[in-house]
C-alpha positions as CSV (number, residue, x, y, z in Angstrom):
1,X,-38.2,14.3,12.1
2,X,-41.5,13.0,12.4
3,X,-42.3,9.3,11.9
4,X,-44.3,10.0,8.8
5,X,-41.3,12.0,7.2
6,X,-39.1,9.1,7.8
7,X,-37.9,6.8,4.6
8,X,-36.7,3.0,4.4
9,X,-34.7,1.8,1.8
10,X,-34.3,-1.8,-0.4
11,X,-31.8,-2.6,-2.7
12,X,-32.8,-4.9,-5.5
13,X,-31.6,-8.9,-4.9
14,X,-28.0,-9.2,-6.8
15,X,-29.4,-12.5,-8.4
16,X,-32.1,-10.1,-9.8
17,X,-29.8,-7.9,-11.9
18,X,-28.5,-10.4,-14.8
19,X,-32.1,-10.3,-15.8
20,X,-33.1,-7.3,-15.5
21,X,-32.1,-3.4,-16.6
22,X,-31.4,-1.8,-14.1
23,X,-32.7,1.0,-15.1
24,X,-35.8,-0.7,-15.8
25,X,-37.3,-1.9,-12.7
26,X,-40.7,-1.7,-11.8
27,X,-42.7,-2.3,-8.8
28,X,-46.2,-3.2,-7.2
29,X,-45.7,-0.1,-5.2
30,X,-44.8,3.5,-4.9
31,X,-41.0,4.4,-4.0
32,X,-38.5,6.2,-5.3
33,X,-34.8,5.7,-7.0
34,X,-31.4,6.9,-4.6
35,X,-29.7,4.8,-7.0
36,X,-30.3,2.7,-9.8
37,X,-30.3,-0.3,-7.7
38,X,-31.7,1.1,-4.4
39,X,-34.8,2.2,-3.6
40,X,-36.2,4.4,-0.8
41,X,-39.9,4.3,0.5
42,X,-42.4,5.8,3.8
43,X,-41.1,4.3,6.5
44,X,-44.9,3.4,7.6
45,X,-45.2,1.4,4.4
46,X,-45.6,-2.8,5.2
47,X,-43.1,-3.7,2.4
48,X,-43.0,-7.6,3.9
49,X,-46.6,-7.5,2.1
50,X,-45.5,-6.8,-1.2
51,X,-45.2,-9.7,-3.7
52,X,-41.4,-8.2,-4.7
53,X,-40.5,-9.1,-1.0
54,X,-42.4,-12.3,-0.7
55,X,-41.0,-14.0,-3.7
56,X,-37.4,-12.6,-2.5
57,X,-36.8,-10.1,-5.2
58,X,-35.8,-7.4,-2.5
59,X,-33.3,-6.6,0.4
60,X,-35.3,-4.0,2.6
61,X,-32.0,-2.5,4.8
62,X,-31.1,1.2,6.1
63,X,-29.2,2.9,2.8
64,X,-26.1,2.9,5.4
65,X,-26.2,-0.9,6.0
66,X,-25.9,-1.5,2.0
67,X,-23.4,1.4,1.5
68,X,-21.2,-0.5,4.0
69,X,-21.8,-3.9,2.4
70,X,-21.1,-2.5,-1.4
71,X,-17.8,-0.8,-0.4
72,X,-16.5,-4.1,0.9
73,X,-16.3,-4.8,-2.8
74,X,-17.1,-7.9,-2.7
75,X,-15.8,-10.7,-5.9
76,X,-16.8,-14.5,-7.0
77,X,-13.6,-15.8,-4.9
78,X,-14.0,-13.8,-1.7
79,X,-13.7,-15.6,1.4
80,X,-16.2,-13.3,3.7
81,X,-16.2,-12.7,7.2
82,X,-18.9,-10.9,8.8
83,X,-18.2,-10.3,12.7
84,X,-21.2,-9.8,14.7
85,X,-23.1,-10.7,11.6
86,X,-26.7,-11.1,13.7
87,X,-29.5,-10.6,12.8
88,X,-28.0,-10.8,9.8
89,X,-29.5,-8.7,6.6
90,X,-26.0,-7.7,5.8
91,X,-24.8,-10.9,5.8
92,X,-27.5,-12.1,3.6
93,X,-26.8,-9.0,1.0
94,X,-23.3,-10.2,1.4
95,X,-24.0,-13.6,0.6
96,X,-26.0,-12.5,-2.6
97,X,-23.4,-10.6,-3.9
98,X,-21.1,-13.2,-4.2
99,X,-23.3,-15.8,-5.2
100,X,-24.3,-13.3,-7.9
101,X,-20.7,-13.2,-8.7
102,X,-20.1,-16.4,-9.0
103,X,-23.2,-16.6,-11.5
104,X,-21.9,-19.2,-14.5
105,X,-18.7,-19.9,-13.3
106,X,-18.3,-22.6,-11.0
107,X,-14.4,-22.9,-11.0
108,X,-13.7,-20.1,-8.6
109,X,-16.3,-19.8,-5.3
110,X,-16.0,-17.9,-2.2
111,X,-18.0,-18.2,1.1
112,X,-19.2,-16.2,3.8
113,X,-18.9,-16.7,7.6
114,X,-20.8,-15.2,10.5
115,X,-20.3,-15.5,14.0
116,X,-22.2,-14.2,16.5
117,X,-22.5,-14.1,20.2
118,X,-26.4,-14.6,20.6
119,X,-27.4,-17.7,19.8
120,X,-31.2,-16.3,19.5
121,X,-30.1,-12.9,17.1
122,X,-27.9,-16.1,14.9
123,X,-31.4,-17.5,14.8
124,X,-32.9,-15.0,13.0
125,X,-29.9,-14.8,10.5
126,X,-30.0,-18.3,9.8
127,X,-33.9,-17.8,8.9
128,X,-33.2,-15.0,6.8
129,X,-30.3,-17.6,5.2
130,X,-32.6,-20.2,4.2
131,X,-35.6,-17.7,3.2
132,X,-33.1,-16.0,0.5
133,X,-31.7,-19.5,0.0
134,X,-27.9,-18.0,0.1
135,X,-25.4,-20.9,-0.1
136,X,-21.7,-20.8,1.0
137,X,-22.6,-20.1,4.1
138,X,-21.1,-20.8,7.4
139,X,-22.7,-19.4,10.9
140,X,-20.6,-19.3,14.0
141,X,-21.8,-19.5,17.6
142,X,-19.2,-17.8,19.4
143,X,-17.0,-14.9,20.8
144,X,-16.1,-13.1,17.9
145,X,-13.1,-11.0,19.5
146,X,-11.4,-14.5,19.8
147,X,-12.6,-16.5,16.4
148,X,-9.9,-18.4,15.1
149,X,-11.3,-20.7,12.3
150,X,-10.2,-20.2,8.7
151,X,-12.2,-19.9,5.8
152,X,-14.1,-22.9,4.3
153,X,-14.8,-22.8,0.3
154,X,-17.4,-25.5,-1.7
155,X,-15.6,-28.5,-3.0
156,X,-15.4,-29.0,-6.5
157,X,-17.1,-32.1,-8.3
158,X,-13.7,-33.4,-9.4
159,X,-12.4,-32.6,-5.6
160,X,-15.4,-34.7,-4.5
161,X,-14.8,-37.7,-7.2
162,X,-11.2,-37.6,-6.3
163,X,-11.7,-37.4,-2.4
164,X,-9.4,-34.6,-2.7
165,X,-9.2,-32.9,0.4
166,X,-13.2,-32.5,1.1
167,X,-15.2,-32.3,4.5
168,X,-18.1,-32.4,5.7
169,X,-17.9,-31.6,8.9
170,X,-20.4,-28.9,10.0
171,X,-17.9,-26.2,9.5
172,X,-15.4,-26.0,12.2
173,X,-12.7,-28.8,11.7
174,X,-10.4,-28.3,14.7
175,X,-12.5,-28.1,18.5
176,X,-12.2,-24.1,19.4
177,X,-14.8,-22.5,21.3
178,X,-17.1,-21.4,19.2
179,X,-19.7,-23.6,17.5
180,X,-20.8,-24.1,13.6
181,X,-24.4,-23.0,14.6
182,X,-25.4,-23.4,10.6
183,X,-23.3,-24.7,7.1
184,X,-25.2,-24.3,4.0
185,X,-26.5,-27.4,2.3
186,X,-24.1,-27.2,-0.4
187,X,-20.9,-27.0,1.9
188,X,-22.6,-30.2,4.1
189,X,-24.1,-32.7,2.1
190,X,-21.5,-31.9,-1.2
191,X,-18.4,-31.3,0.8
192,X,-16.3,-28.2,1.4
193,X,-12.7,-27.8,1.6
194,X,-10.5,-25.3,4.9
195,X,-8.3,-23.6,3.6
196,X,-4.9,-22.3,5.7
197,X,-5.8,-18.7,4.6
198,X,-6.8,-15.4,6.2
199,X,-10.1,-13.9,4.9
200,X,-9.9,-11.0,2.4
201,X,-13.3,-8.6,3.5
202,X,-14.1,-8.3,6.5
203,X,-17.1,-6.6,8.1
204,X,-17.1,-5.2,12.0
205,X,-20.1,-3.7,12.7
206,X,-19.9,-3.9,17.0
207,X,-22.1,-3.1,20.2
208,X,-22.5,0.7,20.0
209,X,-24.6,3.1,22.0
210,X,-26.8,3.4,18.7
211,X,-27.1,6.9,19.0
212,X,-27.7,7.9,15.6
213,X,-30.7,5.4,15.5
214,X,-34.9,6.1,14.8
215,X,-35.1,4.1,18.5
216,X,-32.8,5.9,20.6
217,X,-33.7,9.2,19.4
218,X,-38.0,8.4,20.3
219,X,-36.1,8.2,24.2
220,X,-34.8,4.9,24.6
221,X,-31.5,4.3,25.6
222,X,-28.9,1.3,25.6
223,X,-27.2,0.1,28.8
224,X,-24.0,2.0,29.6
225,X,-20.8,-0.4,28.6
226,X,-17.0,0.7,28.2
227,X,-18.5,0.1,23.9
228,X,-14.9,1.9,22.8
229,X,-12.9,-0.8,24.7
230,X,-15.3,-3.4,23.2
231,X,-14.8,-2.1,19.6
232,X,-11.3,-1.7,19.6
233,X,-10.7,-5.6,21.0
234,X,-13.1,-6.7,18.1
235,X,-11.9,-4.5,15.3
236,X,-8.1,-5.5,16.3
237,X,-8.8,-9.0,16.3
238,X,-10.8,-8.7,12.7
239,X,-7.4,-6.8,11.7
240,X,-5.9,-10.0,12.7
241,X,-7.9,-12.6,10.5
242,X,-7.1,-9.8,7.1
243,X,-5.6,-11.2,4.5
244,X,-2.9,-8.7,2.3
245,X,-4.5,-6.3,0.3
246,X,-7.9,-7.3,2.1
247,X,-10.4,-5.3,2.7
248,X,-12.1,-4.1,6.3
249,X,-15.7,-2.3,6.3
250,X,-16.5,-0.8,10.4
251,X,-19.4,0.8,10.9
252,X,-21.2,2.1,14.0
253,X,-25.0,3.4,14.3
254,X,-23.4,6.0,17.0
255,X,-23.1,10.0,17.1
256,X,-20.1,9.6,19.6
257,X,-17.1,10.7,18.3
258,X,-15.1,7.8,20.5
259,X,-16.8,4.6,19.4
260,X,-15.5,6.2,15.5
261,X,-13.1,8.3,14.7
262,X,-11.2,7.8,18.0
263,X,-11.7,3.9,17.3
264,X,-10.3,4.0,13.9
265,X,-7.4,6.3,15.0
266,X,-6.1,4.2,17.6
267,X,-6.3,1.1,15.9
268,X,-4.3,2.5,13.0
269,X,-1.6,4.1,15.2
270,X,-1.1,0.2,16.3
271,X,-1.7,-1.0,13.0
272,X,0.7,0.3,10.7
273,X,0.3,-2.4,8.2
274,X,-3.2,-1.1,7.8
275,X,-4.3,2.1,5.9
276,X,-8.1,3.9,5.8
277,X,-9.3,4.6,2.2
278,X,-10.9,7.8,1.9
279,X,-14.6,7.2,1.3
280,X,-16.4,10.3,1.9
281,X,-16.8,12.3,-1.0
282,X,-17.5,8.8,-3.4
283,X,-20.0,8.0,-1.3
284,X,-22.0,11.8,-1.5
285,X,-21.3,11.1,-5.0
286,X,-23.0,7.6,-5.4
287,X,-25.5,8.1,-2.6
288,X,-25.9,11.9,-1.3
289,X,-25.0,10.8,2.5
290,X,-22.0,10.8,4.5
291,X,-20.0,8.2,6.2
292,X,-18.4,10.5,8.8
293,X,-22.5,10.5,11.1
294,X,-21.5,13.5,13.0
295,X,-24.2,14.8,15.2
296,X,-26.1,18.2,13.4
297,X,-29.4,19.3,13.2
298,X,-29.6,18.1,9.9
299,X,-28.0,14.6,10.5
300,X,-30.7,14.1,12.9
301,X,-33.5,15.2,10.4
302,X,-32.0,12.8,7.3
303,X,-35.0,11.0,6.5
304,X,-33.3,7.5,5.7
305,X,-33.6,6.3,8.9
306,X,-30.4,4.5,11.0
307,X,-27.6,6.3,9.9
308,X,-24.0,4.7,10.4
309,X,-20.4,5.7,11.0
310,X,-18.3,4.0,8.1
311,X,-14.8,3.8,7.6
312,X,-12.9,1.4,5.1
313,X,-9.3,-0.4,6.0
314,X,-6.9,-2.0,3.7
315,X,-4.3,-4.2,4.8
316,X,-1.3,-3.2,3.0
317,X,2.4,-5.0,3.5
318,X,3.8,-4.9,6.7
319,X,6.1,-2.1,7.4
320,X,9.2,-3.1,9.3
């Protein structure tokens, strides 16, 4: 498709929508509703210009990128872990989610944790961090196919009276490899508490040949790496690091057929604990796209940009 057919996408800012009707909204600009919270517009249009973006009342992200982030289902007391989370949009989306959550109730709070191999991409989603001003976050500097440290969650003001536990360490309290690159200000300065759990959503969203992107299909092309090998180490390890009943979003911005289905297949025949939720059809319901991103004329021809690979996981009991 040519450039000028192509569409971007925004969803409206979760802290937004205890305001506001959703089926309400209006905007300085022209676009057009895929659902009642997202929003699609030309892809030539400088949306950063808008005063909806400036003052942070907007998320602009590829539709795919907010399906993946909504099906993690994401609650006030979820402990978040968002692998290869740079540059970090749907970590921020994340983060807003559950802060919306947690809106008026200050009893029961989750977090979010990043980690991510590039200390300069982690740079970027720190910035995007402090220019959405998301709290509960934790950013990791490190290998995320061996990340070991548990989730943190905001101390309570009686937990801080009491000296009950807190910290305020940067974020990491034992001395693994990788590094708290950022703690929100909150979880710093007020005190934050580890907990000796496992994290209950997960997102894995790996190095993939990025076939099914704008980028690769104008003629470039990304290095050639063993990606499958890559993606099944990370996705095993983020199977790891699920707590029971947790959830696990992957998602690839690939064609190939091994770096998704074949992924999910063998990590499932060595996962039997873990079971995929059937996604498709809800998801042409909600959204009119599909998860599966097999290669066709018209996949290659879908105006909203990036398209990704999607599959959901749910750690169920163990089976002996």
């Amino acid at each position: 498709m040519e450039e000028e057919g192509r569409k971007k996408c925004f969803v409206v800012n979760p802290r937004g929508r205890k305001t506001q009707n959703s089926n309400n909204y209006t905007f300085s600009f022209d676009c057009d509703a895929v659902t009642d919270q997202i929003f699609s517009y030309p892809s030539d249009y400088r949306i950063s210009y808008t005063e909806e973006y400036i003052n942070r009342q907007i998320l602009s992200m590829s539709l795919w990128s907010i399906i993946a982030v909504n099906l993690l289902e994401i609650e006030r007391s979820s402990k978040v872990l968002d692998m290869c989370c740079a540059p970090g949009m749907k970590l921020v989306y994340s983060g807003l989610l559950l802060d919306s959550a947690n809106y008026n109730n200050s009893t029961e709070t989750g977090s979010i944790t990043g980690i991510d191999i590039s200390r300069s991409r982690l740079s970027i989603a720190k910035s995007l961090v402090l220019k959405y001003k998301v709290p509960n976050v934790r950013l990791v500097l490190g290998d995320t196919s061996c990340f070991t440290s548990p989730p943190i969650i905001s101390a309570s003001l009686d937990e801080v009276r009491n000296k009950e536990g807190v910290c305020r360490c940067g974020g990491i309290s034992e001395t693994p490899p990788e590094k708290a690159y950022y703690t929100s200000t909150n979880l710093r300065r007020i005190g934050h508490r580890h907990i000796p759990q496992k994290y209950d959503r997960i997102l894995v969203d790996p190095e993939c040949s990025q076939t099914s992107t704008v980028k690769y299909m104008q003629g470039d092309k990304p290095p050639t790496k063993d990606y499958s090998r890559i993606q099944i180490n990370i996705l095993s390890h983020g199977i790891s690091l699920l707590e029971e009943n947790g959830i696990l979003i992957y998602s690839t911005c690939t064609f190939e057929e091994e770096e998704n289905e074949n992924v999910i297949q063998q990590v499932l025949e060595k996962h039997p604990h873990i079971v995929r939720v059937p996604i498709e059809e809800s998801t042409l319901a909600a959204y009119g796209v599909s998860t599966k991103n097999i290669r066709t004329e018209r996949s290659e021809k879908l105006p909203f940009s990036d398209s990704l690979f999607i599959a959901k996981l749910k750690h169920s009991r163990h089976i002996s």
